[in-house]
C-alpha positions as CSV (number, residue, x, y, z in Angstrom):
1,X,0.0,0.0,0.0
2,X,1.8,3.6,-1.3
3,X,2.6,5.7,1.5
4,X,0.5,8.6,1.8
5,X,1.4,12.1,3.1
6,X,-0.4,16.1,3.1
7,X,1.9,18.9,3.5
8,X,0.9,22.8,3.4
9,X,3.2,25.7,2.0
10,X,4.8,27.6,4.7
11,X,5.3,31.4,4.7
12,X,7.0,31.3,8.4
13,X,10.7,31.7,7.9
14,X,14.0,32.2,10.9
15,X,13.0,32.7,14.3
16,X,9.4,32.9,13.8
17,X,9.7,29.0,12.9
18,X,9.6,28.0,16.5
19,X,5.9,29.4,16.6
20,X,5.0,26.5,14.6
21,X,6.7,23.8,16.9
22,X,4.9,25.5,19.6
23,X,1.4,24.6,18.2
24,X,2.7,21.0,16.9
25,X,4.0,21.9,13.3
26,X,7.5,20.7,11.7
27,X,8.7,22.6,9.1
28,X,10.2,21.2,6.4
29,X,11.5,21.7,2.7
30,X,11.4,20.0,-0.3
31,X,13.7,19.6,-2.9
32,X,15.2,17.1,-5.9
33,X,16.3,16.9,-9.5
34,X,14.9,19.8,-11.4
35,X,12.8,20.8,-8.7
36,X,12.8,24.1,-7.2
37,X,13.4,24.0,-3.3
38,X,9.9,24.9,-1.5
39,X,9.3,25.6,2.1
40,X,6.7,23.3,3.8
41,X,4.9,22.4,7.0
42,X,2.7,19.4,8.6
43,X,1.5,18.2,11.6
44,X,4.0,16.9,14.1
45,X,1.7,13.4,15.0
46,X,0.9,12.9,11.3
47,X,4.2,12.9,10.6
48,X,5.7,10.7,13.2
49,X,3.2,8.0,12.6
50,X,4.4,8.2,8.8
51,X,8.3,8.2,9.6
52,X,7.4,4.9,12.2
53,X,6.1,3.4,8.7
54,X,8.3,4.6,6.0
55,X,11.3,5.6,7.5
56,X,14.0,6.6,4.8
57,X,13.7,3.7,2.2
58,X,10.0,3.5,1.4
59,X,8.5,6.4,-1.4
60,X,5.8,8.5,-0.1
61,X,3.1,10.1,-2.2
62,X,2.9,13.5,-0.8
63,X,0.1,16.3,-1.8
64,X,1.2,19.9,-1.4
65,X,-2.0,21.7,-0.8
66,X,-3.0,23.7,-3.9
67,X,-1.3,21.5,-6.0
68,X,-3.9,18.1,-8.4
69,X,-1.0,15.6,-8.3
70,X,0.9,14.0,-5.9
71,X,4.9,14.0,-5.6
72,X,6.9,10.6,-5.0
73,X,9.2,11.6,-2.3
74,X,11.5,10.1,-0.2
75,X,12.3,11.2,3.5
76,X,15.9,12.5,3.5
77,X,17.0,14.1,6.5
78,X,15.0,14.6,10.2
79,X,16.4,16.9,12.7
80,X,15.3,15.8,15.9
81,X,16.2,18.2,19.3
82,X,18.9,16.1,21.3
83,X,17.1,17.0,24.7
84,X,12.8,16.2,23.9
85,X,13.4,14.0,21.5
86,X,11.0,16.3,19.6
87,X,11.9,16.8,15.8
88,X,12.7,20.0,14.6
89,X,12.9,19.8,10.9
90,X,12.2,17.2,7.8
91,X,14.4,17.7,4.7
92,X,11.9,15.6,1.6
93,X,13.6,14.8,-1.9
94,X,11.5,14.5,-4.6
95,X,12.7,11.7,-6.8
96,X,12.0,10.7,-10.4
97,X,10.6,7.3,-10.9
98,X,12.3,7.0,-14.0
99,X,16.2,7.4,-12.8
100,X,18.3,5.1,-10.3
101,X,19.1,6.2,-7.0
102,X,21.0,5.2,-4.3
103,X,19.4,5.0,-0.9
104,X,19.8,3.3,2.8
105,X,18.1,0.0,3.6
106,X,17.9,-1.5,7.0
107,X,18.7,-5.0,7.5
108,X,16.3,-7.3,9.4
109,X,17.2,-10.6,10.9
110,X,14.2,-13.2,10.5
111,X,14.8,-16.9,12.0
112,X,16.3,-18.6,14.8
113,X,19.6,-19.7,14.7
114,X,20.0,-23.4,16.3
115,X,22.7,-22.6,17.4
116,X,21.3,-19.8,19.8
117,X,18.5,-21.9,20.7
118,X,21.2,-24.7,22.0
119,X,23.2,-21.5,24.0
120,X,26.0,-22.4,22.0
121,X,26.5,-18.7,21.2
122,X,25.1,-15.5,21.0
123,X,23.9,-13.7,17.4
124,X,25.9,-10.6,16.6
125,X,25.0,-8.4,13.8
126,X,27.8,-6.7,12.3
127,X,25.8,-4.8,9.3
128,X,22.7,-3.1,10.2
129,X,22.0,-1.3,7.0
130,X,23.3,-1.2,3.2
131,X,23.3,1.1,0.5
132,X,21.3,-0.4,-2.5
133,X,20.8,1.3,-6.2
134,X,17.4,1.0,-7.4
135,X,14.7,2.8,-9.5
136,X,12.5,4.1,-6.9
137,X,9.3,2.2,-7.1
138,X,11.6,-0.7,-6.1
139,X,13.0,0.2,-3.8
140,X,12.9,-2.7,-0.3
141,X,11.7,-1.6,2.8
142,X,14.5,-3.6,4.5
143,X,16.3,-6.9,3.5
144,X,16.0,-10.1,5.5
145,X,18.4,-11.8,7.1
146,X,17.4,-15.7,7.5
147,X,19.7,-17.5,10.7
148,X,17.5,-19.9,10.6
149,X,20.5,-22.1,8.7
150,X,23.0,-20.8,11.4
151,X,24.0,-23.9,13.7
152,X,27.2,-23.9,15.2
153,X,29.6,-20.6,16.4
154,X,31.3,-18.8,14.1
155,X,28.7,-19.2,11.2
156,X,27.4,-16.4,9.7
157,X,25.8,-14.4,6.5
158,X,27.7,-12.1,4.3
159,X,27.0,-9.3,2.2
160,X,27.0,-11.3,-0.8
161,X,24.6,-13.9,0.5
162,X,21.7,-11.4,1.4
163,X,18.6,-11.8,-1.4
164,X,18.4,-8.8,-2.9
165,X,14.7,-8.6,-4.9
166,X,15.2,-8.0,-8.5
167,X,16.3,-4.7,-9.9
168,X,18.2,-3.9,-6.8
169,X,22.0,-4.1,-6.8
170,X,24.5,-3.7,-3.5
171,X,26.4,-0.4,-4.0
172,X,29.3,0.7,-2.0
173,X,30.4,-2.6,-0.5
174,X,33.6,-2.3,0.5
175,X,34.0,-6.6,0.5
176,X,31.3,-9.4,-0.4
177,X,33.0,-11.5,1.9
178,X,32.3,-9.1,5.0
179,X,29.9,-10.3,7.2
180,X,26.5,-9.3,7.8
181,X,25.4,-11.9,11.1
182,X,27.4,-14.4,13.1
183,X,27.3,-16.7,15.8
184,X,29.8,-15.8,18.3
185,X,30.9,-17.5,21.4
186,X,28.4,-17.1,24.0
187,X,29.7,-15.6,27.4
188,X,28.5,-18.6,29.3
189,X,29.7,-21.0,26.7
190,X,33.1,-19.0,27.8
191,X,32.6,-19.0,31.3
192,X,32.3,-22.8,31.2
193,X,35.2,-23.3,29.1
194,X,37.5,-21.5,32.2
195,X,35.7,-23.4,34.7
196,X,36.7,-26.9,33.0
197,X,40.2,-25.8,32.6
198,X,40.3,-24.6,36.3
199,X,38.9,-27.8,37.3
200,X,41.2,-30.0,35.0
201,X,43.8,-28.0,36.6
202,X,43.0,-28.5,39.9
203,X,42.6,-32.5,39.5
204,X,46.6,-32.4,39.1
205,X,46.8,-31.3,35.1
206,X,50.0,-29.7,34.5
207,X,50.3,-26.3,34.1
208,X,51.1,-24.8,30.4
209,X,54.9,-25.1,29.8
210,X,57.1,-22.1,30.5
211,X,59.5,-20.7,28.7
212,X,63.4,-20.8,30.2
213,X,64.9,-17.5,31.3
214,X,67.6,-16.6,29.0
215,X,71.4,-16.0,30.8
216,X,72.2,-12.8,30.8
């Protein structure tokens, strides 16, 4: 279902924007290829239930009042006040549905890994986003990560095993090999480990060789 999203033209400009967070309003611009920068505002709630959707990988149709037709955007930048939490501003970039684009995808693990379930180890996700090129109606809301396959420590998922869906490359990988999801040691598997060789010790197990002092 496309993402839907009513903005209104805003004549409030410099200090006088803080009015409009006072009564619940973002301001915001929009901008893009061949399209002249505007100045825009929208509800505060209305927005934050559409970021918790859409986030920055999935187009939004948005309707500047005024205007018939609706503009594929994508959300580009949020400001957000480091204190409330509150945001402060939205940067929207109006893309053309005809050109690639390069954008940020989360990645999603799906799956249990066997080897969690056993408390062999612990998952660790290395890579929690990617940089795809797409055309924009393609673009994936996130990728999946299956560990479902993932049985024993030190297995993992690399960049070049993720399922991309068609039309959508990996851009800006720096190596396919690097990985995306492993199982790592877990710190009780580790904490058992030094109690057996404390134990082993203890029933009369020699100590680990040492190496002879040298003459001076």
């Amino acid at each position: 279902m496309d993402l839907a999203l009513d903005v209104e033209p805003r004549t409030v400009t410099g200090r006088h924007v803080a009015d409009l967070r006072r009564v619940g309003t973002i301001p915001a611009v929009l901008y893009g290829h061949r399209v002249d920068p505007s100045a825009l505002q929208l509800s505060r709630r209305t927005f934050e239930r559409l970021y918790h959707r859409a986030g920055r990988a999935r187009l939004v149709q948005m309707r500047v009042a005024g205007e018939r037709r609706r503009r594929p955007v994508l959300i580009r930048e949020v400001q957000v006040d480091p204190r409330s939490a509150r945001i402060l501003h939205v940067d929207f970039f109006q893309v053309d549905l005809e050109e690639l684009l390069t954008v940020e995808v989360p990645v999603v693990i799906v799956g249990e890994s066997p080897a969690v379930k056993l408390s062999l180890g612990e998952l660790l996700q290395v890579v929690h986003s990617v940089h795809v090129s797409c055309l924009p109606g393609a673009i994936p809301g996130r990728l999946e990560v299956d560990v479902s396959h993932l049985e024993a420590v030190d297995d993992g998922v690399r960049l070049q095993e993720l399922r991309l869906p068609e039309g959508v490359e990996l851009v800006g990988a720096a190596d396919a090999d690097e990985l995306v999801v492993k199982v790592s040691a877990s710190r009780l598997a580790a904490e058992a480990e030094a109690e057996d060789a404390a134990a082993a010790l203890a029933a009369g197990a020699p100590p680990p060789a040492e190496a002879a002092p040298t003459p001076d």
